[in-house]
Every structure is written in structure tokens, then in C-alpha cells.
C-alpha positions, -999 to 999 in steps of 0.1 A, spaced: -475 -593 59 -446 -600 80 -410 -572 69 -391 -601 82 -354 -604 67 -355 -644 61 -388 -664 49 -392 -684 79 -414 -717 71 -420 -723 113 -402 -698 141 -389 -716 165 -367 -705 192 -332 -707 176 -351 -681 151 -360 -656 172 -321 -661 191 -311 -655 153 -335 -623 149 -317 -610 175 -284 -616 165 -298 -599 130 -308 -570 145 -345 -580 135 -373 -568 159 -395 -597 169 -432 -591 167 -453 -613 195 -491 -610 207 -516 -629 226 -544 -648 210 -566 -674 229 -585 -694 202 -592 -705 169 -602 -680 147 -579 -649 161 -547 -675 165 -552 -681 119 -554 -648 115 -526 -632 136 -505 -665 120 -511 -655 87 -507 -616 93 -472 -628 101 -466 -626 135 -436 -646 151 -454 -651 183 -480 -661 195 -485 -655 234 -508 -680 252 -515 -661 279 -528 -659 315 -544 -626 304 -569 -648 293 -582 -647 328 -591 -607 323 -600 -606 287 -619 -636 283 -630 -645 316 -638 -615 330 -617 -619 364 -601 -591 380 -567 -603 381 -549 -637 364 -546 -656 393 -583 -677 388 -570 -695 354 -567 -727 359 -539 -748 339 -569 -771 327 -579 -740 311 -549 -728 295 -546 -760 281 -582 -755 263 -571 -719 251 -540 -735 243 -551 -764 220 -573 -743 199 -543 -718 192 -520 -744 181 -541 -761 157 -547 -724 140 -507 -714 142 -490 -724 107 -461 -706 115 -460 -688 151 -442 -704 176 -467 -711 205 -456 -700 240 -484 -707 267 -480 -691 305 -480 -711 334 -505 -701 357 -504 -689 389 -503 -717 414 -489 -739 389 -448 -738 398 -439 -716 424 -443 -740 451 -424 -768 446 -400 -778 411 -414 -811 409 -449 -795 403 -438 -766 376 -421 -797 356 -457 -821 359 -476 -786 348 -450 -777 315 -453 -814 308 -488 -818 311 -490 -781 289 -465 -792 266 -484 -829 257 -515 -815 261 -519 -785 246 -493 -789 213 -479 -756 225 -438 -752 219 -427 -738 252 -436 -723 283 -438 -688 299 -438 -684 336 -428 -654 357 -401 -646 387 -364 -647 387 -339 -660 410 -367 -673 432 -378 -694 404 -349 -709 395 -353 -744 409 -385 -746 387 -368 -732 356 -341 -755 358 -359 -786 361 -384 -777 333 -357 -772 312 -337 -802 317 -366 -816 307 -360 -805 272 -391 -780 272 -380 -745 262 -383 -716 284 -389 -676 284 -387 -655 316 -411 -629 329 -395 -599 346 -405 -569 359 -444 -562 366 -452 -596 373 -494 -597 371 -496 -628 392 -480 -613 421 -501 -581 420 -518 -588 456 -475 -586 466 -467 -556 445 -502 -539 456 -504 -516 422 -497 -516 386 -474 -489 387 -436 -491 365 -412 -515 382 -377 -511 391 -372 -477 392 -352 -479 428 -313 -494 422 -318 -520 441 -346 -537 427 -334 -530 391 -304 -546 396 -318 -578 408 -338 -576 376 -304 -572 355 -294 -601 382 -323 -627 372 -321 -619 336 -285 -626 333 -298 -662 356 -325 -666 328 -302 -664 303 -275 -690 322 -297 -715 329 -311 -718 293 -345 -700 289 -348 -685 247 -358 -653 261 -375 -629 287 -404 -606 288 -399 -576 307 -429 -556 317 -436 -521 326 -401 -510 338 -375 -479 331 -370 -478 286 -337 -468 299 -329 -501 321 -349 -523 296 -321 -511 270 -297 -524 292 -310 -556 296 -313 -564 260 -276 -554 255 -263 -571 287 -276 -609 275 -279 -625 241 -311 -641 245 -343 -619 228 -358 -592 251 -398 -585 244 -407 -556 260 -445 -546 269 -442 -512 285 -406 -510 286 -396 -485 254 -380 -500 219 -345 -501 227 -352 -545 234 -359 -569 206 -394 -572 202 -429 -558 216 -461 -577 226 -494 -566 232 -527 -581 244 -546 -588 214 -580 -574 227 -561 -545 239 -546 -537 205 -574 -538 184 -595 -516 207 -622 -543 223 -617 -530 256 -620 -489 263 -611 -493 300 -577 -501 297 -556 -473 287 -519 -472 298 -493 -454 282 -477 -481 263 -507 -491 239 -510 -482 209 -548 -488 195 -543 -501 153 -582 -504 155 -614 -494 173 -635 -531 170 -651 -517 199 -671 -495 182 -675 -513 146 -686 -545 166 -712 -522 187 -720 -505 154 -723 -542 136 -747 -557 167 -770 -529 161 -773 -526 130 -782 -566 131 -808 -560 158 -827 -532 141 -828 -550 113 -844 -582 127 -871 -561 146 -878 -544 115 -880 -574 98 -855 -562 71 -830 -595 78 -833 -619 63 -849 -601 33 -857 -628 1 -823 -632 -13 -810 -645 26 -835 -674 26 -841 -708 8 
């Protein structure tokens, strides 16, 4: 069960500004439906990630871009109706905002009414910031995405760590202290330096969840799939495996299979 220092009833996002503020770390994964959503919820997890990953791990695609905010909204849905606790946050999808403000509000709107969720994720800085604002003073909550930003992978070319030149990791310092001005809760930042990550998290007051980015921010988040071991081809360095269902759910299907060719299953106590 959750080690957190106050019996929260529902996190919301003045909690997770307060778990900062207490110097609690804030635990955050993805889920995508029903059944994983409960029981991540009732493991105690603060929050629960919609997100575009989805695309990958569900879907199959390459890359995130394909999800469609129709879908989102289905993965969405089911999530909420599991979380008893967990505050929701559901990614924008690609396509969805970075064109033209007036579109990001109709998609965190049409998310927001839709879907249940209790905010919105979407990635970019400074060159989001028309669409952040407007979303926001819409009264729907916000957190950032900095850093490795997976829908702009055809722009970045690779996967590799971000912001490692001065330059570029002091616009990220830049749009983090932006995110923080204009109102967003918090910020993901992915795959960059533990050491500028650090100084992020010290630099704004809002909570910083790091995913490949060391443990001197406030929180982690993983992809659910990748955590519990589902997938074997994704291996980077910042994942830590806390199971292998890869190989119990293999080892489960078989054993299932043999037994119906053998005619073992259902044996007379399974049947009326």
C-alpha cells in the first residue's frame, strides 16, 4: 500500500503541489483500462497516467503519433471509472493542439467532458504556450512535458538523452519556469541529464516527475507494461522490472493449452 505521509481520500493537484512542499515523492504510472486502472488505484498510486503510449503498448504502432483523441477518450473513460483515488491525467495526442490554441482548448474540453479524466498532459514548451494558456483559462488543469518529447521523435530523429548541450538545456530550465508561470500543477521531464533534472525541481515549486531523469525531482513514472515486464524489447536504462508477467503469462497460456488438448480442463469438478 501507499508510505504516503497524509491519508489522502482523492489526490488532486493541490495534493501533489503539497507532496512537494512535504518533501513526499509522488508515485505516477500509466494504465489504459479497467481492470489495471483498480488495481494500480488500490495499490496506492497517486497517479494515474493516461497516456499516448497507448499507441505502442496497446496498439502496436511504432511511434505515438497514430492515437487518435477519440481513442484516448475510450482508454480514458474506462480508467476513470476504475480510479477511487488517483487523480486521472490523460495526454493530448499528437495533432491535437499544436496547431492552433483554439483546437488544444476544443480537444481538453472534449477529453475533460468526455472522458471524466481531471486534467490534461500535452508536451512542448514555450512553443506551446498559446495552447497552454487558453486550456487553462478554461479552468482545466495542466502538466507540462519536457525534454524527450515522443511525439516529436520524426524531429528529434532518436531516442537518445535530451539536453545535454547548454543551450538546449537552458531553454528547458526556460519553459519549465513558463510552465510553472502560466499555471500548469506540474511537468514531466523525460530522459534528460539527473544532474539538470535536479535543477529543475529546485528552480520551480510545481512537482517535477521524472522518467529517465535520476531521483533528485519529485516523483517517477513508468509505463505500466514496461514495469511489470510484458514487453522484453524495451530495455533502457531507467527501468526497473518489479515483475516478469511476460514469462508467468507465457507460462499460464501454455499450461492452459496443453491442458485442453489433453483433455485435462475442464476436469469434473469445472463443469455443471
Amino acid at each position: 500500500m501507499s508510505t504516503a505521509k497524509k491519508n489522502y481520500q482523492r489526490i488532486t493537484t493541490n495534493s501533489l503541489i503539497q507532496m512537494k512542499k512535504d518533501g513526499e515523492k509522488i508515485a505516477m504510472l500509466t494504465a489504459y483500462d479497467y481492470t489495471f486502472a483498480g488495481i494500480v488505484d488500490a495499490a496506492g498510486i497517486d497517479v494515474i497516467l493516461v497516456g499516448d503510449s497507448a499507441s505502442n503498448v496497446i496498439a502496436g504502432h511504432e511511434t505515438t503519433l497514430p492515437i487518435t483523441l477519440d481513442q484516448m477518450i475510450y482508454h480514458a473513460s474506462s480508467v476513470v471509472r476504475a480510479a477511487k483515488r488517483a487523480l486521472v491525467v490523460v495526454d493530448l495526442p499528437f495533432g491535437t493542439y499544436q496547431a492552433d490554441s483554439k483546437e488544444a482548448l476544443k480537444s481538453a474540453i472534449k477529453i475533460m467532458k468526455e472522458s471524466g479524466g481531471h486534467a490534461v498532459k500535452l508536451e512542448g514548451g514555450i512553443q506551446e504556450k498559446q495552447s497552454i494558456e487558453r486550456i487553462l483559462q478554461a479552468g482545466i488543469p495542466v502538466m507540462g512535458h519536457l525534454g524527450l518529447t515522443p511525439q516529436s521523435i520524426y524531429k528529434f530523429g532518436t531516442y537518445t538523452v535530451r539536453a545535454k548541450e547548454e543551450a538546449e538545456a537552458e531553454q528547458l530550465l526556460s519553459d519549465a519556469k513558463m510552465l510553472e508561470e502560466l499555471g500548469c500543477f506540474g511537468v514531466v521531464l523525460e530522459k534528460i541529464p539527473a544532474s539538470l533534472a535536479n535543477k529543475v525541481a529546485e528552480s520551480i515549486s510545481i512537482p517535477v516527475i521524472g522518467i529517465g531523469a535520476g531521483n533528485h525531482v519529485d516523483g517517477q513514472v513508468l509505463v505500466l507494461h514496461d514495469m511489470l515486464g510484458m514487453s522484453k524489447e524495451f530495455s533502457p536504462r531507467f527501468l526497473r522490472r518489479y515483475a516478469d508477467l511476460h514469462g508467468e503469462i507465457t507460462q499460464a497460456v501454455t499450461g492452459y493449452t496443453e491442458d485442453v488438448k489433453s483433455g485435462d480442463f475442464p476436469n469434473e469438478k469445472e463443469q455443471y
